[in-house]
Every structure is written in C-alpha cells, then in structure tokens.
Backbone as numpy.savetxt, mean C-alpha at the origin, in Angstrom:
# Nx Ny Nz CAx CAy CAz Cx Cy Cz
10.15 1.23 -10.27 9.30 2.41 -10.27 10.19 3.64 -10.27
9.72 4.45 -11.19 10.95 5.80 -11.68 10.36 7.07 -11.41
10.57 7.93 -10.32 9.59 9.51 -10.20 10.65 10.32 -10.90
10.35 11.12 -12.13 11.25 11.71 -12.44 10.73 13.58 -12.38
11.09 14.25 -11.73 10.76 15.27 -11.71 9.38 16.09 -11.75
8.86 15.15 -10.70 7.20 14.95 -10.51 6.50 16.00 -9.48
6.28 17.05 -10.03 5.22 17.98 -9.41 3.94 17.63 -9.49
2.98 18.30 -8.25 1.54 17.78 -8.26 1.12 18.40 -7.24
-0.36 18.94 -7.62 -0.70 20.72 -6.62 -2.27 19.86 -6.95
-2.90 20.38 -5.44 -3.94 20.38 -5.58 -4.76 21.93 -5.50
-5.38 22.58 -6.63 -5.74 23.64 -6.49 -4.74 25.03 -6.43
-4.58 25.76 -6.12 -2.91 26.26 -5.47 -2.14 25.86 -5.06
-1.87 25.16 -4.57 -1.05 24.43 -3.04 -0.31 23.50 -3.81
0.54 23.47 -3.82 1.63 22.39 -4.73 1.83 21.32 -3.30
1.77 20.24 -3.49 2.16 19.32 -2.57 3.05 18.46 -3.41
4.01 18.13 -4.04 5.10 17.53 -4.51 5.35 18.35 -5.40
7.12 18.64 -5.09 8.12 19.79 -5.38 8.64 18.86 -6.43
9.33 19.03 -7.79 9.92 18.39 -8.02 10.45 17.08 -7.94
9.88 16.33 -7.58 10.42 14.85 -7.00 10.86 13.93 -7.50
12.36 13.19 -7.64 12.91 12.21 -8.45 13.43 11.23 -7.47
12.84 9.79 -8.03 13.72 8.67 -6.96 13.53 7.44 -7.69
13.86 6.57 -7.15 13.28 4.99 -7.82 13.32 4.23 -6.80
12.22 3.54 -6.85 12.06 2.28 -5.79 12.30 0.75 -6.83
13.50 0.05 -6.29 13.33 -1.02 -7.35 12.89 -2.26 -6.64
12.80 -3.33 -7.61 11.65 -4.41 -7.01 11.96 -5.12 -5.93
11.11 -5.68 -5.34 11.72 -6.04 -3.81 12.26 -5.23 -2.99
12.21 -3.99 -2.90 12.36 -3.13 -1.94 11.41 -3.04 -1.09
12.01 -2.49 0.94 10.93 -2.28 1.25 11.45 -0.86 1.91
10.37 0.26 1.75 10.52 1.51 2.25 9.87 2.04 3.06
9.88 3.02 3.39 9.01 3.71 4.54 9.18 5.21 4.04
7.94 5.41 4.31 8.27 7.30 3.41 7.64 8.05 5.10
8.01 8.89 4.97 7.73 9.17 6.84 7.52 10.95 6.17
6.79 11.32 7.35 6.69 13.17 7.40 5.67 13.77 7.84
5.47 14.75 7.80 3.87 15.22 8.79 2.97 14.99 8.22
1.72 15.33 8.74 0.83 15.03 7.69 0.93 16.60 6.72
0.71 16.02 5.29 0.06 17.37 4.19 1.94 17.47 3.74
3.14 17.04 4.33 4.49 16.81 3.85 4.35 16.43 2.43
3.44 15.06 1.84 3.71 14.86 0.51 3.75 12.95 0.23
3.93 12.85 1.66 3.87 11.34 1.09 2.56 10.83 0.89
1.50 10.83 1.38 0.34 9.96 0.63 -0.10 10.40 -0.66
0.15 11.81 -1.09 0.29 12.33 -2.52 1.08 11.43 -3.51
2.23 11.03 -3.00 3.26 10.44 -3.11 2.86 8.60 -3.84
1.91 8.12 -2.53 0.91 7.08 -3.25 0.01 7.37 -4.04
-0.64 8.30 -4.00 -2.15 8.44 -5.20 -1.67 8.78 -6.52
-0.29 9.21 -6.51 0.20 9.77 -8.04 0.70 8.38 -8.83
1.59 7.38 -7.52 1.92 5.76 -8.12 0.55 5.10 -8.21
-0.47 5.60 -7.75 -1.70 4.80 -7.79 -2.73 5.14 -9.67
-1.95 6.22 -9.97 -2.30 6.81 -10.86 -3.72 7.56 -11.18
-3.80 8.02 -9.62 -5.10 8.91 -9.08 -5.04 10.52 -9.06
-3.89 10.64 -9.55 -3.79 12.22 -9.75 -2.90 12.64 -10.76
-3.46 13.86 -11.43 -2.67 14.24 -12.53 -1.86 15.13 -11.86
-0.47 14.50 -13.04 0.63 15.38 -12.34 0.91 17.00 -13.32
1.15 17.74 -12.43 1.33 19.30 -13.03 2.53 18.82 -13.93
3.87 18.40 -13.23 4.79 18.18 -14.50 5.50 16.81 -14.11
6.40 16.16 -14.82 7.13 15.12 -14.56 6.24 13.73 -14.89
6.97 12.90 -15.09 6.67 11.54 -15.33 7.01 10.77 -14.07
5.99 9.51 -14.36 6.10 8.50 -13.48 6.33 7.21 -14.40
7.38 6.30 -14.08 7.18 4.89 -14.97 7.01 4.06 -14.38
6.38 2.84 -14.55 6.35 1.60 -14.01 7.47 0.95 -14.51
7.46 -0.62 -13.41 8.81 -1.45 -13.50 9.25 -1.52 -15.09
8.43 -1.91 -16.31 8.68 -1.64 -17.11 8.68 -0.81 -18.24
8.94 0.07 -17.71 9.57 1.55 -18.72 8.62 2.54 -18.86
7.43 2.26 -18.85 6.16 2.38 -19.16 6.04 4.21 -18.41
5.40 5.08 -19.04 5.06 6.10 -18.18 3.12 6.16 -18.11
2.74 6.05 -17.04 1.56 5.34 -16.58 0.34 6.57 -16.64
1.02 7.84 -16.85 0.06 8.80 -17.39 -0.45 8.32 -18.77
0.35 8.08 -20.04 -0.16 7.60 -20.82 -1.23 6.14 -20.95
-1.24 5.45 -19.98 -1.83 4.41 -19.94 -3.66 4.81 -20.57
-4.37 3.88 -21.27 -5.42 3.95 -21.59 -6.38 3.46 -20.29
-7.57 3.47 -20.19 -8.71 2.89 -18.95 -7.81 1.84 -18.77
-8.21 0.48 -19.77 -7.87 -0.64 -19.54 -6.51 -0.76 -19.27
-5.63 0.08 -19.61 -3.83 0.06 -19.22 -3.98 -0.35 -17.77
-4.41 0.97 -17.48 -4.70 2.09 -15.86 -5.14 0.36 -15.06
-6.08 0.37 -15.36 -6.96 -1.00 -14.76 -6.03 -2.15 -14.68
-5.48 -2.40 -15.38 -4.55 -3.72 -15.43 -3.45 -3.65 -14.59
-2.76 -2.06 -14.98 -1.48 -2.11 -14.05 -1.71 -1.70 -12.44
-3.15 -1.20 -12.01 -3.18 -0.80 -10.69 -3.71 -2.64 -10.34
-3.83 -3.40 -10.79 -4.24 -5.22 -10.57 -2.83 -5.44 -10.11
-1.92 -4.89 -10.23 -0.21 -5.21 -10.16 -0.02 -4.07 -8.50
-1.19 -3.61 -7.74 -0.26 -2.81 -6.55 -1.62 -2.91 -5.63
-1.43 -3.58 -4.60 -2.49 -4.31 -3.33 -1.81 -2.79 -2.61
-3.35 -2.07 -2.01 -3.01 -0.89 -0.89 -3.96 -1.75 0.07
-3.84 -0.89 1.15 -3.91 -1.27 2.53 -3.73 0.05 3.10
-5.01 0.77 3.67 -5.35 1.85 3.84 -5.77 2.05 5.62
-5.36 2.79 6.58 -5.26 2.62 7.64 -6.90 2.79 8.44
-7.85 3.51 6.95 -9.53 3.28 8.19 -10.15 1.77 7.21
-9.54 1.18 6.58 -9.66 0.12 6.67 -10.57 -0.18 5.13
-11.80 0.46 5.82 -12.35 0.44 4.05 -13.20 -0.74 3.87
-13.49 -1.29 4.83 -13.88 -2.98 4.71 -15.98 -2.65 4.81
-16.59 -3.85 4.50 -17.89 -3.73 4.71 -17.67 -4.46 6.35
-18.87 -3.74 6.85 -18.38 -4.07 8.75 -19.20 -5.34 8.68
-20.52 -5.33 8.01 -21.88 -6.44 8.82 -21.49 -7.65 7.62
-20.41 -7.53 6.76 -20.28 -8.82 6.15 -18.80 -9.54 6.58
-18.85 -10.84 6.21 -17.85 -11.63 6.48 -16.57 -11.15 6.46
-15.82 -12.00 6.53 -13.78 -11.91 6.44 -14.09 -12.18 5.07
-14.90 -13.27 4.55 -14.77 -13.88 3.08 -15.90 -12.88 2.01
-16.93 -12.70 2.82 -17.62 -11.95 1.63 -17.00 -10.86 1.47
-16.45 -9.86 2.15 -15.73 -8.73 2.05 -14.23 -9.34 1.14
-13.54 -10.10 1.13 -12.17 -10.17 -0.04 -13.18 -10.56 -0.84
-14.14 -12.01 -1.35 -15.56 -12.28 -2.55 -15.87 -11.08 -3.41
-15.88 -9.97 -2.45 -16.83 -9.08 -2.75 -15.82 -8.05 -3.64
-14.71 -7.92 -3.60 -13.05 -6.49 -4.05 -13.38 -7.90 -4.86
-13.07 -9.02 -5.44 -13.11 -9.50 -6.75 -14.40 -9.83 -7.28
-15.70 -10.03 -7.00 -16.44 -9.72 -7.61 -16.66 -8.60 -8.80
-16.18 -7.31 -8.14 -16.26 -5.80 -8.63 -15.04 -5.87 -9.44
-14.30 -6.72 -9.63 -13.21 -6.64 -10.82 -13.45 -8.22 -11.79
-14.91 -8.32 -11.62 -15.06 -9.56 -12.58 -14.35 -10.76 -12.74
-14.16 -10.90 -11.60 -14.05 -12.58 -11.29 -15.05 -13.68 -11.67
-14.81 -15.19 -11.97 -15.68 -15.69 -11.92 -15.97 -16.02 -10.87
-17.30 -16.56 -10.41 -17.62 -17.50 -9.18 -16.59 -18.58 -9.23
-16.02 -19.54 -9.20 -15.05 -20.26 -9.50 -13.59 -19.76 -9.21
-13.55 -18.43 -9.70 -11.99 -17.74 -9.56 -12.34 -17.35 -8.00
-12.94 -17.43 -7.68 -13.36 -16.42 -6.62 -13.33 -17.52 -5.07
-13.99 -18.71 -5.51 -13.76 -19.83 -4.62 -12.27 -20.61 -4.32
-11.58 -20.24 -5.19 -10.47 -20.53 -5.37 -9.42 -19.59 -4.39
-9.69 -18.58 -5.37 -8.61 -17.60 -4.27 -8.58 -17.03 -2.90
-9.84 -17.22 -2.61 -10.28 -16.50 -1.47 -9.33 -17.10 0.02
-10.16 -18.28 -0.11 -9.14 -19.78 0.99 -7.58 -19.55 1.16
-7.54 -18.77 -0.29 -5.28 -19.53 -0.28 -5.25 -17.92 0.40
-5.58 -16.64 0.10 -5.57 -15.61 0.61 -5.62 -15.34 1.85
-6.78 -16.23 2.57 -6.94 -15.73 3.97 -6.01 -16.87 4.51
-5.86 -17.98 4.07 -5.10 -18.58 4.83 -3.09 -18.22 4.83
-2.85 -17.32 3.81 -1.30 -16.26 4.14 -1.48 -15.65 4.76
-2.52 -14.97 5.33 -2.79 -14.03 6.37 -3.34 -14.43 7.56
-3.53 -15.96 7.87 -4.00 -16.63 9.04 -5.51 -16.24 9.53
-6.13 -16.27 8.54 -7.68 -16.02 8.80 -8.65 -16.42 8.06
-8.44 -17.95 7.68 -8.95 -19.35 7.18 -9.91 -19.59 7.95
-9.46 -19.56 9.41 -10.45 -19.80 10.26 -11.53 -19.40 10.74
-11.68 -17.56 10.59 -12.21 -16.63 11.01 -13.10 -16.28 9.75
-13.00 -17.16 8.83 -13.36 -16.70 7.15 -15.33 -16.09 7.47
-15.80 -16.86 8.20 -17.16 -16.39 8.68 -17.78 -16.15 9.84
-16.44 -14.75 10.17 -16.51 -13.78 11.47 -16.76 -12.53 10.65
-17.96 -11.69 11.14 -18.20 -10.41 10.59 -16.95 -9.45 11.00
-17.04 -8.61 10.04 -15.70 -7.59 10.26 -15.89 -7.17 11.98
-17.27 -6.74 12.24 -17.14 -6.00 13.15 -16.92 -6.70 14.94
-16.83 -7.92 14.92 -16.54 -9.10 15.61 -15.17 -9.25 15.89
-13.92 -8.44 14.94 -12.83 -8.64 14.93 -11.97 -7.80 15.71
-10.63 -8.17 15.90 -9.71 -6.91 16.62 -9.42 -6.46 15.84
-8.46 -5.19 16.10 -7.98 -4.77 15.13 -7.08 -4.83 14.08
-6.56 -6.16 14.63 -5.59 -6.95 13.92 -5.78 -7.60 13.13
-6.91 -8.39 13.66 -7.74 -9.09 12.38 -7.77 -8.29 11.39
-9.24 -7.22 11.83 -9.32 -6.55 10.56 -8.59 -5.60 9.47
-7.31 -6.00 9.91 -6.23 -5.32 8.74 -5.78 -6.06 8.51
-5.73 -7.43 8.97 -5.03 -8.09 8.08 -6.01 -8.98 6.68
-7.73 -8.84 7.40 -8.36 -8.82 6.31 -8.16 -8.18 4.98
-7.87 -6.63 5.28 -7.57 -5.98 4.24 -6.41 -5.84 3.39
-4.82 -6.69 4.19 -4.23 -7.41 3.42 -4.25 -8.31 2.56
-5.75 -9.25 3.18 -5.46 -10.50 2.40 -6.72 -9.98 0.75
-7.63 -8.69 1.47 -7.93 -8.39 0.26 -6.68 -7.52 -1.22
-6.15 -6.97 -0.18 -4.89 -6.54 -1.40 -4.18 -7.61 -1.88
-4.20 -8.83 -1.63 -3.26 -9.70 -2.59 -4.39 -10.80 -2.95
-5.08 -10.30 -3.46 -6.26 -10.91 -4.13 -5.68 -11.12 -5.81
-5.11 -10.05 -6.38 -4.55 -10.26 -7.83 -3.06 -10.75 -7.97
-2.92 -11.03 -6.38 -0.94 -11.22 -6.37 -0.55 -9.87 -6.84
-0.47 -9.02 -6.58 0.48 -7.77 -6.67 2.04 -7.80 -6.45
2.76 -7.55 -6.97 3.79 -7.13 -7.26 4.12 -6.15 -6.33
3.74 -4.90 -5.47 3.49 -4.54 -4.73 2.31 -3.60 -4.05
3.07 -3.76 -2.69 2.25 -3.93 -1.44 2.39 -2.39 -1.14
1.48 -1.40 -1.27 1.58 -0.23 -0.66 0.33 0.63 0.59
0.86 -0.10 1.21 0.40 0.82 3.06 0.52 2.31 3.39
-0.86 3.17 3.58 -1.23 3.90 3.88 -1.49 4.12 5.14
-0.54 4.43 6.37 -0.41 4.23 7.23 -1.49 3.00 8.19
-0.98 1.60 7.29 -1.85 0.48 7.69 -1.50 0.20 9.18
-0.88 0.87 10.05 -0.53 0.26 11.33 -1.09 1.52 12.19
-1.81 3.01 12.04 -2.11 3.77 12.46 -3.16 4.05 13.03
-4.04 3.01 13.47 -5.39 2.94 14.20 -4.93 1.33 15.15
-4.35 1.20 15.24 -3.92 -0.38 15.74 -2.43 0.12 17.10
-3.21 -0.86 18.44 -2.22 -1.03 19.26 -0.65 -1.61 19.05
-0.15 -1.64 19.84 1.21 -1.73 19.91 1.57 -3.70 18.96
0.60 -4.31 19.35 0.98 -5.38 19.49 0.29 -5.89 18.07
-0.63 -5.40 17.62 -1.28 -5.92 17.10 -0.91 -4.92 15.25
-0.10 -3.59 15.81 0.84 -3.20 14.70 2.19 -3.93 14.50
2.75 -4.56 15.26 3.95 -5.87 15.42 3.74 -6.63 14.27
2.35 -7.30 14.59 1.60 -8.35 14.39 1.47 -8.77 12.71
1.02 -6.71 12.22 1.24 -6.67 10.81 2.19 -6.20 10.15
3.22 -5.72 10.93 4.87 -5.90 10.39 5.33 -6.48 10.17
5.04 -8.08 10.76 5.73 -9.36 10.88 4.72 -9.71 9.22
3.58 -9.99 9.06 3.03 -10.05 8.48 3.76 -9.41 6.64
3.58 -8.25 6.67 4.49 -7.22 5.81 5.82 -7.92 5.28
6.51 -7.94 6.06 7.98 -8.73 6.39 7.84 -10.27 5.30
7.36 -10.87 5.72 7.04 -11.93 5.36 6.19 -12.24 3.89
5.92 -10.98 3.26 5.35 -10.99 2.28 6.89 -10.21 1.39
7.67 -9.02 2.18 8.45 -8.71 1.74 9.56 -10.09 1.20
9.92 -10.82 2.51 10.74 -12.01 1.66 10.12 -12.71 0.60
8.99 -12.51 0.92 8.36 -13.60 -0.16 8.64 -13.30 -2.24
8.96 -11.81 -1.92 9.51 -10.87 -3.12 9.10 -10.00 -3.46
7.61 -9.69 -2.94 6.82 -8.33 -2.75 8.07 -7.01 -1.97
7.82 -6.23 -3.39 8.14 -4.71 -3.19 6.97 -4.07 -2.19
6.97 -3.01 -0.70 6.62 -2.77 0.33 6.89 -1.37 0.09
6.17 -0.64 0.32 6.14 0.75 -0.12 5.14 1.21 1.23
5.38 2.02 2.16 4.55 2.22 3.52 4.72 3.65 3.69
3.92 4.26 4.02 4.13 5.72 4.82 3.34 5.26 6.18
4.48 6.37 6.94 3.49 5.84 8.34 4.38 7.11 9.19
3.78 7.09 10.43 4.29 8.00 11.43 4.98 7.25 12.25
4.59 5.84 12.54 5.18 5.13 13.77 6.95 5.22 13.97
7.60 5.89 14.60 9.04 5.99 14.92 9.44 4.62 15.26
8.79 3.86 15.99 9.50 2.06 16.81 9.08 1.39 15.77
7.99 1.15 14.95 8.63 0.36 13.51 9.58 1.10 12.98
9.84 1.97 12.46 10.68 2.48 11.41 12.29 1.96 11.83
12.71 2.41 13.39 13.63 2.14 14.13 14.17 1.19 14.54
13.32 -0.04 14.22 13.02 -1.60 14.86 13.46 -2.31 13.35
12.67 -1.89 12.36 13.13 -2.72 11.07 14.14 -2.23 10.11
14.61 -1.17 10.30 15.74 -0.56 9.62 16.18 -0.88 8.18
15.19 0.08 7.56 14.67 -0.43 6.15 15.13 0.69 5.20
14.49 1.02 3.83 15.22 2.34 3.31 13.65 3.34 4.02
14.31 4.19 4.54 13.42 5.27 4.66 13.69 6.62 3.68
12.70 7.15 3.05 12.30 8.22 2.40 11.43 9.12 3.16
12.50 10.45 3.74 11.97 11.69 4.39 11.37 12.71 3.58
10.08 12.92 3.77 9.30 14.25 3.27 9.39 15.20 4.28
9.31 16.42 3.65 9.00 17.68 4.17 8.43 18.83 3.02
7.72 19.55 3.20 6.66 20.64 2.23 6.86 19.82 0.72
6.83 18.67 1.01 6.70 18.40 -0.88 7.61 18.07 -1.44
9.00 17.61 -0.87 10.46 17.53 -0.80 10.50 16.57 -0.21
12.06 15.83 -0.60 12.51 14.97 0.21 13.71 15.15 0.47
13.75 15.15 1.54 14.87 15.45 2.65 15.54 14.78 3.52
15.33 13.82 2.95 16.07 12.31 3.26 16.11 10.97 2.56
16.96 10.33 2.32 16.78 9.20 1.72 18.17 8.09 1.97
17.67 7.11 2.99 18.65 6.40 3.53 18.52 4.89 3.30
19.58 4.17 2.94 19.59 2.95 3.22 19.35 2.22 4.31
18.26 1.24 5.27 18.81 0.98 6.17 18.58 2.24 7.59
17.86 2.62 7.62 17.60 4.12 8.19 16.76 4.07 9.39
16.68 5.27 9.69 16.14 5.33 11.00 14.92 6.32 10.99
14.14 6.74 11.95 13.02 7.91 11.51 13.91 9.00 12.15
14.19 10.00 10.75 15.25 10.72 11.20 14.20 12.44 11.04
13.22 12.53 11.47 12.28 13.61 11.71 12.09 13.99 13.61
C-alpha cells in the first residue's frame, strides 16, 4: 500500500497534509494521535471513502484505487476486513446471523454462507456461542464477533478502528492476542488506537499523527505522543 502525497480536507479544514508512506504486506502498525490528528481519515481514504484533494493512493498491486470503477471499488475493499470500535453489529440477532447477515448483503450463496460462517467463528473461538444474541455477550465476545465478521472474504488486511477502545483491560489483551495471531498467520494489521500499554507491550511499527502530518514513523516503536 503506497500514500503518495495525499491531501484530504473535509469542507475547509484539511485533515491530511501531504502524506507519503507505504505499508508493505504483512506488516503490523499502529497509527496513534489525538483525535481529528488524521489517522482515521487516514483509514477512510485506504477504504476508498473519501476523495482525495490531491495525491494518489495504490494498492499492493500498483493499482491507484481512485481510478477504480463500482465493481473495482467493491472487489478490492472484499480484500480489507475493518473492525470498528462501536462495533456496528445487529444487538437482538445471533453471533451467526449477524457474520450470515455482512455476507448475505454481498451476495453470497446460502451454501457459501453455511460454509464459511463455522470456519470463521471458530478462528475467533466463538463456534460455541454461534447462537448467543449480541447483546448476551461481553465485550470481548462482541468484538471479536466483529472480527470474525471482517474475515468473512479472507482479507488480506485487517484494519482496526480503534477496535480495543470501548473494552476493559483484559478483554483488549484478549483481542491483541487475537490480532497477533492473525498477524502471523500473514495478515497485514493496520490499527489506530489511543491505548499507550498495547502500543508499548507489542512494539510494532508505529505511525505518529499530528494536524494531518506525520511526525513519527518507527520501526519497532513505542507511543511516542
């Protein structure tokens, strides 16, 4: 993934300055900064949810994803599972009708759908829980529901919107370890978050924002805000 000199304003307000970096595959990062700094801008522009004022964005292969047609757009966001920190889930339906339900709406068959659902919840250890209503769950559960709905198409990568930011101490561990484990697995990990004791604990590449800028970028790093 290639940001090459990527501005992007909503209205007046420019929230990404110039911005150039590359995340390559199997990486896992952490983009850290206040809120309104630039990093969840940062995801909706790789999500290809906002037009950029100037600069290109490419995908792994070469590709600059502004040009993409509907069906491009559609195919290559099937290639990046988010995981969004209010969760996003239907509360009064299942662990299973809620992932059923994110491939239904991308035209699955019934068949594709019986299939994947099982191998999904069971990487995320919630095979068991498959017909526990969301709202029955901790909070652990229910994010990691919404993991196992992001790797519903196998994504290539995994990008977290501060997925550990409504969740206790233990039960944000819980989906680090989780994360981790999808990271070895060869999934590229792309996270913004505030939490300082993950960032500090897994010592990963961190990417520092500030007004739209980045003002840090470390191998192996620490939350250096």
């Amino acid at each position: 993934m290639q940001y090459n000199n990527v501005t992007l304003a909503y209205g007046e307000r420019t929230i990404l300055r110039d911005i150039s970096l590359s995340i390559d595959p199997g990486e896992f990062v952490f983009l850290i900064g206040a809120s309104g700094s630039g990093k969840t801008s940062l995801i909706k522009s790789l999500l290809g949810a906002k037009r950029l004022q100037s600069g290109t964005i490419f995908d792994d292969s070469g590709r600059d994803i502004a040009l993409f047609s509907p069906k491009e757009l559609l195919q290559y966001r099937r290639g990046l599972g988010t995981i969004f920190q209010d969760f996003k889930l239907l509360a009064r339906k299942t662990v299973r009708e809620n992932v059923a339900f994110a491939m239904e709406v991308c035209g699955y068959s019934n068949y594709e759908i019986e299939r994947r659902v099982p191998e999904v919840l069971a990487k995320v250890g919630l095979l068991a829980k498959k017909e526990k209503r969301i709202e029955t769950l901790s909070g652990g559960e229910v994010q990691r529901t919404c993991i196992a709905r992001a790797l519903i198409h196998d994504p290539r990568i995994i990008i977290g919107d501060e997925p550990t930011g409504n969740l206790d101490r233990a039960n944000a561990t819980e989906i680090m370890h989780l994360l981790e484990d999808l990271h070895r697995s060869g999934k590229t990990i792309i996270m913004a978050t505030h939490d300082e004791t993950i960032v500090n604990t897994m010592k990963k590449r961190v990417i520092a924002f500030s007004d739209g800028k980045i003002v840090s970028d470390t191998k192996e790093g620490t939350y250096c805000l």
